[in-house]
C-alpha positions in Angstrom: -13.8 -6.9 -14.7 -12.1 -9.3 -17.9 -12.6 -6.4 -19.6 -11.0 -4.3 -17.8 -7.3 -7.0 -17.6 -8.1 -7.3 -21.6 -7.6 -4.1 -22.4 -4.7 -4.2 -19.6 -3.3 -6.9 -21.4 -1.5 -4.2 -23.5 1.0 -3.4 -20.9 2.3 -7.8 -20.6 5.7 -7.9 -22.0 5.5 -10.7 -25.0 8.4 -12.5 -23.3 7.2 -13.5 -19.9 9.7 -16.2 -19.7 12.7 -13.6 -19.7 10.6 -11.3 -17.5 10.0 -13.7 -15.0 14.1 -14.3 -14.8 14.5 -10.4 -14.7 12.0 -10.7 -11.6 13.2 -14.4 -10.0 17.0 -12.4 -10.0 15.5 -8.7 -8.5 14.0 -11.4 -5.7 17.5 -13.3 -5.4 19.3 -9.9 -4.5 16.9 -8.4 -2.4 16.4 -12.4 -0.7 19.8 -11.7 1.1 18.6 -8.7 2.7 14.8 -10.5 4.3 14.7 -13.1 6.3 12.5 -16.0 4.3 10.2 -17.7 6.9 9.0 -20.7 8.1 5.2 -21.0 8.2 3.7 -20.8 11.3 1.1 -23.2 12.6 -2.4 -22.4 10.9 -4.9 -20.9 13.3 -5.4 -17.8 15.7 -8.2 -16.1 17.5 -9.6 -12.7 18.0 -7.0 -10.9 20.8 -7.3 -7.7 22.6 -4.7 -4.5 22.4 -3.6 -4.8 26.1 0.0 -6.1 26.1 0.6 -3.7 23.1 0.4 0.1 24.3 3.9 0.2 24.7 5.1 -0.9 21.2 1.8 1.8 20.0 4.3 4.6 21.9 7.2 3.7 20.3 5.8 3.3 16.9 4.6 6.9 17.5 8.7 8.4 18.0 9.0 6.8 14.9 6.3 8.8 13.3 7.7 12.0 14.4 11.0 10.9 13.6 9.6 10.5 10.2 11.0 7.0 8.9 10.0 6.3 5.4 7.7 3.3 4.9 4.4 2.3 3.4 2.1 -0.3 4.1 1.0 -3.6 1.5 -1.8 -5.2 1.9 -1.5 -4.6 5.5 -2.5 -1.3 5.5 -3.0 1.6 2.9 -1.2 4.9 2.8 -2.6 7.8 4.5 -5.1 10.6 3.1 -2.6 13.2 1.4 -2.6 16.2 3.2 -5.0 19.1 2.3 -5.2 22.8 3.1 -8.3 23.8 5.4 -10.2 27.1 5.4 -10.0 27.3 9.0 -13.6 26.9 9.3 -16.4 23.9 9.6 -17.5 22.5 6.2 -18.5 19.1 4.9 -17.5 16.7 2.0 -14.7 19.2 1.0 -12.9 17.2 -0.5 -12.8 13.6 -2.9 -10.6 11.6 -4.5 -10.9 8.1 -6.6 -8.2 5.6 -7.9 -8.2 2.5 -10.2 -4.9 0.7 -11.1 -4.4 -2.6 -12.4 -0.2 -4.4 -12.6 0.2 -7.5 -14.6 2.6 -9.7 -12.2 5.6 -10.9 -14.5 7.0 -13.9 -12.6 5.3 -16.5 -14.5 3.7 -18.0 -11.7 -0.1 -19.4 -12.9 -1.3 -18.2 -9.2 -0.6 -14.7 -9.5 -0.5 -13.2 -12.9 -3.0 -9.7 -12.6 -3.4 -7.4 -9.1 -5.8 -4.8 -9.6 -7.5 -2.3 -7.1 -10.0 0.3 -6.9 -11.3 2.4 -4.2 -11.4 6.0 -2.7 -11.1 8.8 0.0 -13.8 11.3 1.1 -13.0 14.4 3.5 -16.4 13.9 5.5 -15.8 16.9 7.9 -13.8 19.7 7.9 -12.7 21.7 11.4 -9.9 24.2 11.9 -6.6 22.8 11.4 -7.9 19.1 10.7 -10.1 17.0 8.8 -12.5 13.5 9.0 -11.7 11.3 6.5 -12.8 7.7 5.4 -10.9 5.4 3.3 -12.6 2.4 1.3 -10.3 0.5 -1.1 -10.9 -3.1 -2.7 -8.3 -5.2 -4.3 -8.5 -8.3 -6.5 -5.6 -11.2 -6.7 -6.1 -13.1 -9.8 -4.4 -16.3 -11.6 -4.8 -18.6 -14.5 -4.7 -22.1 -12.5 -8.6 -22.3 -13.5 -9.3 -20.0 -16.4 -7.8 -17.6 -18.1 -8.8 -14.9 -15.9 -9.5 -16.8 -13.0 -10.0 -14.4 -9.8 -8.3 -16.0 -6.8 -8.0 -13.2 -3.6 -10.4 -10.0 -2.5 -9.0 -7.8 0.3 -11.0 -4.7 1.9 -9.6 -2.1 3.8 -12.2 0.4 5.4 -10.8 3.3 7.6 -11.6 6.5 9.1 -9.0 9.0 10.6 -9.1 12.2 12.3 -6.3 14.8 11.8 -4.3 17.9 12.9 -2.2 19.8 10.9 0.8 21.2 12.4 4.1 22.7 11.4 5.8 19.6 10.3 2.8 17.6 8.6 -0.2 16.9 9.1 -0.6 13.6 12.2 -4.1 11.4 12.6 -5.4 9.3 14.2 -6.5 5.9 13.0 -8.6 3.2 13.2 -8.6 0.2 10.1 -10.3 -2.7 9.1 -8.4 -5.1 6.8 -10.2 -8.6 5.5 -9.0 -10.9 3.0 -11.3 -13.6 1.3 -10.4 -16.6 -0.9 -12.9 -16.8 -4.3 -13.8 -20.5 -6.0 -11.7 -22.0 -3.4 -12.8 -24.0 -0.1 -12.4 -21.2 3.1 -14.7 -21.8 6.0 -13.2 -19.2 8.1 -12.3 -15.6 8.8 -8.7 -14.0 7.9 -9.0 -10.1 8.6 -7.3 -7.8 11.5 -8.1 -4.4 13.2 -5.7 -1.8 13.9 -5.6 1.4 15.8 -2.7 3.5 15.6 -1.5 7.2 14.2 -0.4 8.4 10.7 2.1 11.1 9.5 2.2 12.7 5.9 3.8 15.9 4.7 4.0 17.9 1.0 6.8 19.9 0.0 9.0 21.5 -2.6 12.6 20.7 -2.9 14.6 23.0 -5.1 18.3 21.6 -6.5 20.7 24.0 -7.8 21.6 24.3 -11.0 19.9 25.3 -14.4 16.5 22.7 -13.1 16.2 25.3 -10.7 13.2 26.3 -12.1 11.4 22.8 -11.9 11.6 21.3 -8.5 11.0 18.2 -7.8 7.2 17.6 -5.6 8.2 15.3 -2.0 5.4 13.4 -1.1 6.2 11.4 2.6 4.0 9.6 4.1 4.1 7.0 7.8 2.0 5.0 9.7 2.4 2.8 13.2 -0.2 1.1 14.7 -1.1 -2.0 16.9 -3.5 -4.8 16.3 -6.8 -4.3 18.7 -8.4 -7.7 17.2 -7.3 -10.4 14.5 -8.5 -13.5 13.0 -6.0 -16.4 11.6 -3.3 -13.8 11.2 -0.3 -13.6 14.0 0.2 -9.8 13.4 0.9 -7.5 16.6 2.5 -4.5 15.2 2.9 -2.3 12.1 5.4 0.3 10.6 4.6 1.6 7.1 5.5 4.2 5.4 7.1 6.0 2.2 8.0 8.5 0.0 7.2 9.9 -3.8 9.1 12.0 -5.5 7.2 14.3 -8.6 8.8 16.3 -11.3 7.1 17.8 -14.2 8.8 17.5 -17.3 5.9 20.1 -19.3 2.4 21.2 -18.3 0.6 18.1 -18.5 3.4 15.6 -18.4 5.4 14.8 -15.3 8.0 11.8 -13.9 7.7 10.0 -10.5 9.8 7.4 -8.7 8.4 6.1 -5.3 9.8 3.7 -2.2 7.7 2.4 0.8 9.1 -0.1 3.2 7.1 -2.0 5.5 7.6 -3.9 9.5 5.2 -6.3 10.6 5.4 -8.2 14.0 4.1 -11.2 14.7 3.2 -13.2 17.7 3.8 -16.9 16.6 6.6 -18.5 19.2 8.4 -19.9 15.4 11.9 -17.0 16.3 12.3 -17.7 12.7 8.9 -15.6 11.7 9.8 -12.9 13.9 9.5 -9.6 12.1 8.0 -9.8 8.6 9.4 -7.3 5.9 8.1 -5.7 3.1 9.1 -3.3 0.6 8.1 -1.7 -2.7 10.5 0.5 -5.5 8.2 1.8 -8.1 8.7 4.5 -11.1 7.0 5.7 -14.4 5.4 8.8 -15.4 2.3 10.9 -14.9 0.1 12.1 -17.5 -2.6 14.7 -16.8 -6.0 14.8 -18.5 -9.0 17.3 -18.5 -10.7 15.2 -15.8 -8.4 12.5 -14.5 -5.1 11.7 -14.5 -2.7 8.1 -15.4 0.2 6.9 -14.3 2.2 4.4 -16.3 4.7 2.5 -14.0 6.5 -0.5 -13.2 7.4 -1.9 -10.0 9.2 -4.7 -8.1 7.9 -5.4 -4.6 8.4 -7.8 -2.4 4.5 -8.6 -0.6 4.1 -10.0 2.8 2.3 -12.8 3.4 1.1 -13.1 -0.4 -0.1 -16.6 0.2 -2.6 -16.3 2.6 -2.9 -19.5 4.1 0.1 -21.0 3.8 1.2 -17.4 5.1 3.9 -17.0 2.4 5.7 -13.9 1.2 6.1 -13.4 -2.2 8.8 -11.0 -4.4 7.4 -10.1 -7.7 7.9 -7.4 -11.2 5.2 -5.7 -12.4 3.8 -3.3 -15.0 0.8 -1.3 -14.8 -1.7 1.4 -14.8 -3.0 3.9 -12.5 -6.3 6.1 -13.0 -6.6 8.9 -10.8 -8.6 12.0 -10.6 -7.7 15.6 -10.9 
């Protein structure tokens, strides 16, 4: 894994000082717009859905209404939809990512996020599809060493969809965890959440001589409830986004992408209330024989970054993406 930030190290901007100004004023501006919070007391148990169905059927009309937003590490976007023969099949379908952003707020805690993971089409019916989701990401700092890995979160899911007019809708059920490496942790921080995803593909065409090239609309949303949780206050969720693609030749192509993201809590602090996140991202994709990068940069403000002390965190990065074809 060094080896892999070593060779990443070619995307850090020399002057970390100045970029973690540019990132501590992007944080200022968007500060004004999210609420900062006050920690809650530490703690929490494992809690049942009951008292939640009602805030699962709203989050659903929000779905359909098809608000942009995206999850953090709170969730994970849904599968992207994919056409169907129409007729049972298996494994028909795979696809693999690996990304690492060096985080440019010269903070010693946080300086490299990296993930890896994947999605497998495990059946396919008419008009739908099974699908499981596996992605692991790693946190690290430079408080210890110079490459000194501080967070691992999972996410497993599995989802079973319809497509339909307007989309294609699933259902959902996830399992987030999040674990603290070389550092004293003696208990569980990880949730469960069942709730319904939303994501749609399509061409939009603006007038004009670009005619010719449209740009590629990627949307994507997710609302769901917490069925169980440990340490975490989280009831609800709303996540969602979009990506817009143009392609500037054959193998060469631009991308700018926004995902917003609602969390509420339980804790009795009015001050916590409803956690916000959000992500702007942009860069440009560059197709291979086999696989695929994307070189972007980002600013994102991440909920509850700090785990324990349960602290947000608004940062500026730079980084890679592999994907394949």
């Amino acid at each position: 894994m060094n080896a892999l930030f070593l060779v990443a190290s070619g995307f850090r901007l020399r002057g970390e000082a100045a970029s973690a100004r540019l990132a501590e004023a992007l944080a200022e501006a968007v500060s004004r717009k999210i609420d900062r919070r006050v920690l809650p007391p530490k703690g929490g148990s494992h809690e049942s859905i009951g008292a939640h169905v009602q805030v699962l059927s709203a989050a659903v009309a929000v779905i359909l209404l098809a608000v942009p937003g995206a999850a953090q590490v709170v969730g994970d976007a849904p599968p992207a939809p994919a056409p169907t023969t129409g007729v049972f099949d298996y494994l028909t379908r795979y696809q693999f990512h690996l990304n690492a952003e060096s985080i440019l707020n010269g903070d010693r805690g946080f300086s490299w996020d990296a993930d890896f993971g994947g999605e497998i089409d495990l059946i396919q019916y008419p008009k739908g599809r099974l699908t499981f989701v596996g992605n692991y990401e790693v946190v690290l700092g430079k408080e210890f060493r110079r490459f000194d890995t501080r967070q691992g979160n999972y996410i497993l899911q599995g989802s079973f969809s319809r497509q339909t007019r307007h989309g294609e809708l699933a259902g959902m059920f996830q399992h987030v965890s999040r674990h603290l490496f070389d550092r004293p942790k003696d208990f569980g921080i990880d949730w469960n959440v069942l709730g319904m995803q939303w994501s749609d593909v399509k061409e939009v065409r603006l007038p004009g001589p670009q005619r010719d090239r449209p740009w590629r609309l990627e949307r994507h949303a997710m609302a769901g409830v917490t069925v169980t949780r440990a340490f975490v206050d989280y009831t609800w969720m709303l996540a969602g986004g979009a990506t817009a693609r143009r392609a500037i030749n054959s193998r060469v192509s631009s991308f700018g992408a926004t995902d917003l993201t609602l969390v509420g809590t339980k804790d009795p602090n009015p001050r916590r209330g409803v956690l916000k996140g959000f992500g702007l991202e942009g860069g440009a994709h560059l197709r291979g024989r086999a696989a695929s990068v994307e070189l972007f940069a980002r600013v994102e403000h991440r909920i509850d970054a700090e785990m324990i002390e349960r602290r947000s965190r608004s940062w500026l990065l730079l980084g890679f993406r592999f994907l394949s074809q």
